[in-house]
C-alpha positions in Angstrom: 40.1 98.1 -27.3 39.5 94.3 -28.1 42.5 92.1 -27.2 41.7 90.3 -30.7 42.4 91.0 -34.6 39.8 88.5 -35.8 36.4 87.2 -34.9 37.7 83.8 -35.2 40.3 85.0 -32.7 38.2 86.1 -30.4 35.4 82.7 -30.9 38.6 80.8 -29.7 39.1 83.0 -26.7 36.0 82.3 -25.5 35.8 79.0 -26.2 32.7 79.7 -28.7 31.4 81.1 -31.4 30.0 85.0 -31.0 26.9 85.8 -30.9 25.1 88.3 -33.7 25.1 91.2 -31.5 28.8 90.8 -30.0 29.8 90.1 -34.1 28.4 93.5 -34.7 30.0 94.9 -31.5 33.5 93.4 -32.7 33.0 94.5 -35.8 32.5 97.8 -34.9 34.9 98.8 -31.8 38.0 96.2 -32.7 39.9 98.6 -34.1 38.5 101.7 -31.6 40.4 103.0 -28.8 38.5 102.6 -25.4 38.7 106.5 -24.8 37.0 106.6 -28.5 34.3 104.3 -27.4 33.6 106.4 -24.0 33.0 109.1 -25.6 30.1 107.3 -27.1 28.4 107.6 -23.8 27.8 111.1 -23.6 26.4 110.6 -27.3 23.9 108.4 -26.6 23.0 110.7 -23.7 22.4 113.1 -26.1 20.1 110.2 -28.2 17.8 109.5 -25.1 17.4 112.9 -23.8 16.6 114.4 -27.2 14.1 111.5 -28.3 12.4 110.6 -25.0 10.5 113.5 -24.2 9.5 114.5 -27.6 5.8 112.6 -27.2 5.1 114.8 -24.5 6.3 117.9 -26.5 3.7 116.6 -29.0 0.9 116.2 -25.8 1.5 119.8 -24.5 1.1 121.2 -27.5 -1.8 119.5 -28.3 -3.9 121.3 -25.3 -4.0 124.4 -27.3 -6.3 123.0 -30.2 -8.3 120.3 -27.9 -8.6 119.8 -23.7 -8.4 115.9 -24.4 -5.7 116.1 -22.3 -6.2 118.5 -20.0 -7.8 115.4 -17.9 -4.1 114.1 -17.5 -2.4 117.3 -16.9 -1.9 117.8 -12.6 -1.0 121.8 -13.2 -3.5 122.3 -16.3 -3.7 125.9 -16.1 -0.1 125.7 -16.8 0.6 125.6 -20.7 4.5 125.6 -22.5 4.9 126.7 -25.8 7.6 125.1 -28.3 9.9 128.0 -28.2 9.6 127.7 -24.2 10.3 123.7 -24.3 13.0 124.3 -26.8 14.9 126.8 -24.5 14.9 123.9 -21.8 15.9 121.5 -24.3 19.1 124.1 -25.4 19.9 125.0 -21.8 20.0 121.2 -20.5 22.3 120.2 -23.7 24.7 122.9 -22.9 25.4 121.2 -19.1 25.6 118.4 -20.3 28.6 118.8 -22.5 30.4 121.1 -20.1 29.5 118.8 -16.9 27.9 115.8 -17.5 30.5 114.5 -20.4 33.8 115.1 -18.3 32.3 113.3 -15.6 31.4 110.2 -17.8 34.7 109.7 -18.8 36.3 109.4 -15.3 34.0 105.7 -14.5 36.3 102.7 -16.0 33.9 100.6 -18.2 34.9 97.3 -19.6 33.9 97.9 -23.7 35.6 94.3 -24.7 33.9 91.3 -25.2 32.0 88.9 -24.1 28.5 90.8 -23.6 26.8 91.2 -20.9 23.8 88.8 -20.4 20.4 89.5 -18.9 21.5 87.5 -15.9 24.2 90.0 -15.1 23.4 93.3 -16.4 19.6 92.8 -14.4 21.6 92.5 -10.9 23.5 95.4 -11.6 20.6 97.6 -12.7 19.5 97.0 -9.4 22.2 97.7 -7.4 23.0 101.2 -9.6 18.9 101.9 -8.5 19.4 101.6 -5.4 23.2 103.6 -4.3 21.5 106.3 -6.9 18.3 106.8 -5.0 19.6 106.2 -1.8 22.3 108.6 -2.3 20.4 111.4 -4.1 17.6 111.6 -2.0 20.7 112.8 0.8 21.8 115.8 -1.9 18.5 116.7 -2.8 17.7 117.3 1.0 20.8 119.6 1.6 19.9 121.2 -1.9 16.2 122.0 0.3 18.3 123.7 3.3 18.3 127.7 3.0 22.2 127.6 1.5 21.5 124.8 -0.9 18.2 126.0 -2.4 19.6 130.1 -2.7 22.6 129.4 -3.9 21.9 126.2 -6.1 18.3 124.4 -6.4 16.3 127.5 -6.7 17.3 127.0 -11.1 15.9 123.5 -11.2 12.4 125.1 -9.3 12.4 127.8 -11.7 10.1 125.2 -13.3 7.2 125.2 -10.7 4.9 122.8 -13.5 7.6 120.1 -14.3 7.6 119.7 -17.9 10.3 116.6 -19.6 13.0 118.2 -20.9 13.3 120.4 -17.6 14.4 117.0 -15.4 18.0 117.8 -16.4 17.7 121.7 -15.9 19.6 122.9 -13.2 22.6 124.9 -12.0 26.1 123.2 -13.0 26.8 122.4 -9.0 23.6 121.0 -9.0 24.1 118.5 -12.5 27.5 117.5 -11.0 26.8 116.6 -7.8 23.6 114.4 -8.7 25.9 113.4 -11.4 27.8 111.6 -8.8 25.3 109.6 -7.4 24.0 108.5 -11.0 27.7 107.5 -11.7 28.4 106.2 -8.7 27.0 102.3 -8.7 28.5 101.9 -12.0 32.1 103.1 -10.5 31.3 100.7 -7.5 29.9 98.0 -9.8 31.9 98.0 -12.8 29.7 96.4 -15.8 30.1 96.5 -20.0 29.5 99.6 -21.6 26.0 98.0 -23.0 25.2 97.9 -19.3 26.2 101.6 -18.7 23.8 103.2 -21.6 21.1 100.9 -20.4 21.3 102.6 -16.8 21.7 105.7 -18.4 18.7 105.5 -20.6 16.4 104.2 -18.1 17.7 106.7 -15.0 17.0 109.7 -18.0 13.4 108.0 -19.2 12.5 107.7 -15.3 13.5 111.2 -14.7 11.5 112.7 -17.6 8.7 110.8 -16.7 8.8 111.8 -13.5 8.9 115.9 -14.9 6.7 114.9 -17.6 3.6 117.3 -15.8 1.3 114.6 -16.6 -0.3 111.6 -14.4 -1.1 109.0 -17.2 -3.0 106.0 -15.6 -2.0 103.6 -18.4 1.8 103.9 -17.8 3.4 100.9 -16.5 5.7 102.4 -13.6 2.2 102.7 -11.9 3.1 98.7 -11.3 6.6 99.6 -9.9 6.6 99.3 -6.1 7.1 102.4 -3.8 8.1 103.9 -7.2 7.3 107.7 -6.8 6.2 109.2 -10.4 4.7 112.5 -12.0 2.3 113.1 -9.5 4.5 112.4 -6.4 7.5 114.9 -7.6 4.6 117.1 -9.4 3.8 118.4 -5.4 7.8 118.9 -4.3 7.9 121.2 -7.6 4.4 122.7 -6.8 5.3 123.8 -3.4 8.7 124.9 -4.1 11.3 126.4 -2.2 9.4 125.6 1.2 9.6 122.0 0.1 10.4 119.9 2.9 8.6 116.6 1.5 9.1 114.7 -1.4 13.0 114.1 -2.0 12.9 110.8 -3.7 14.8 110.3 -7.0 12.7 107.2 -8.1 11.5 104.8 -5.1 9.8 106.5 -2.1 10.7 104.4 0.2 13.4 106.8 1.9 10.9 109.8 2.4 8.4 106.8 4.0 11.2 106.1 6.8 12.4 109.6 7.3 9.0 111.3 7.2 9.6 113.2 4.4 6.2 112.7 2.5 3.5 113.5 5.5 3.0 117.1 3.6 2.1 115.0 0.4 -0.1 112.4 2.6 -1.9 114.9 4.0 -3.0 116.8 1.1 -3.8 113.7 -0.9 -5.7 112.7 1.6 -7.5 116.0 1.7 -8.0 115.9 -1.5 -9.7 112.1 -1.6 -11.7 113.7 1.0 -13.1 116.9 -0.7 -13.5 114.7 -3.9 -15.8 112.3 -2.3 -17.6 114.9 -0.5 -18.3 116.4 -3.5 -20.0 113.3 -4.8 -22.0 112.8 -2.5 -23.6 116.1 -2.5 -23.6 116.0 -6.2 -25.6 112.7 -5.8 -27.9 114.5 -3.2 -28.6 116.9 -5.4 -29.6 114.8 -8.4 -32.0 112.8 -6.6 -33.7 116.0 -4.9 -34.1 117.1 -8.7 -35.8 113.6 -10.1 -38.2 114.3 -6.9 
């Protein structure tokens, strides 16, 4: 709760006046208890994960009545229907509030004022990247070992053709203990509340994108460094259960040092191979036909 009854009050605390958005903030949350405000977090969970994937809900359905898309699909003979996608969507909500929203409440987040400024909150984005994909690329390894995947991980591959909303599905083991690493930098790091649903937004926006079934060449993570993608997670989901390759979260840089991405190498490679191969001999073949 804010330490201050007025916003003149709180313009002397901090020795100026506020700022539009921390008026609105005051305004808002002055007379709100902090345990009040938390619980906003797990709301505006709910906010991102319902809204996010919805353009791709749009782009899935839109293969049944043209193939336009079809070009950006990496499964294409794969197809979801509404009903199917809504089922996810239902499923995932329901973990969320039994898992998901208890843990949330446990990380102490300053709510008060001032707000955070780009030059803090930008620091600790990074650091809550980096203790999250670090950490989670160590669970999702032991979720790939023959207890971990029977028991637990085999839910979350149910969905051998990602698809956005199924990011989040999963056994309830699985969503807490990947909770933890997600939750983690922000208990280590403490920032504002403004700082927390940013992370949260962009950590569920990356993971839908990264489920999203689709390898769109005009999306900007493609200028990301060692940042994975669709296409990258596409091939731990396509091979499934005897996935040993593939564990990042969000940056591949951890299955580059551990070797845990020379299956994926491989058969890109392969695949570059056959493509340009077939090329060629389609070029041979045209200019046999012109003779």
């Amino acid at each position: 709760m804010i330490p201050y009854v007025t916003v003149e009050e709180a313009s002397f605390a901090l020795g100026r006046n506020l700022t539009w958005l921390e008026t609105v903030w005051f305004d808002y949350s002055a007379t709100k208890s902090d345990y009040y405000l938390y619980c906003h977090n797990i709301l505006f969970l709910f906010l991102v994960f319902s809204l996010a994937p919805i353009p791709l809900v749009f782009v899935e359905l839109a293969r049944s009545v043209s193939g336009w898309f079809d070009r950006y699909k990496i499964q294409p003979k794969v197809n979801y229907s509404l009903s199917d996608m809504f089922s996810c969507y239902k499923d995932v909500m329901k973990m969320f509030i039994l898992v998901v929203g208890p843990l949330q409440l446990m990380i102490g987040i300053r709510s008060g004022l001032p707000l955070p400024t780009l030059s803090e909150m930008l620091p600790q984005l990074f650091v809550y990247f980096l203790i999250e994909d670090y950490t989670n690329y160590w669970v999702h390894r032991f979720f790939h070992s023959k207890w971990g995947y029977e028991n637990i991980h085999r839910v979350h591959h149910e969905y051998s053709a990602p698809t956005g909303y199924a990011a989040p599905y999963a056994h309830w083991a699985e969503v807490f203990l990947l909770g933890i690493p997600t939750f983690m930098g922000p208990a280590i790091s403490p920032g504002h509340m403004i700082t927390f649903w940013l992370w949260i937004a962009l950590r569920q926006i990356e993971a839908i994108e990264t489920h999203s079934g689709y390898d769109f060449p005009w999306s900007p993570t493609k200028y990301i460094p060692f940042y994975g993608g669709a296409e990258y997670h596409d091939y731990h989901h396509y091979v499934g259960g005897q996935s040993q390759s593939n564990f990042a979260s969000v940056f591949t840089y951890c299955d580059y040092i551990y070797g845990t991405d020379k299956g994926y190498r491989f058969q890109k490679k392969l695949l570059e191979q056959i493509k340009e191969s077939s090329k060629k001999s389609n070029k041979h073949n045209g200019g046999i036909k012109s003779d």
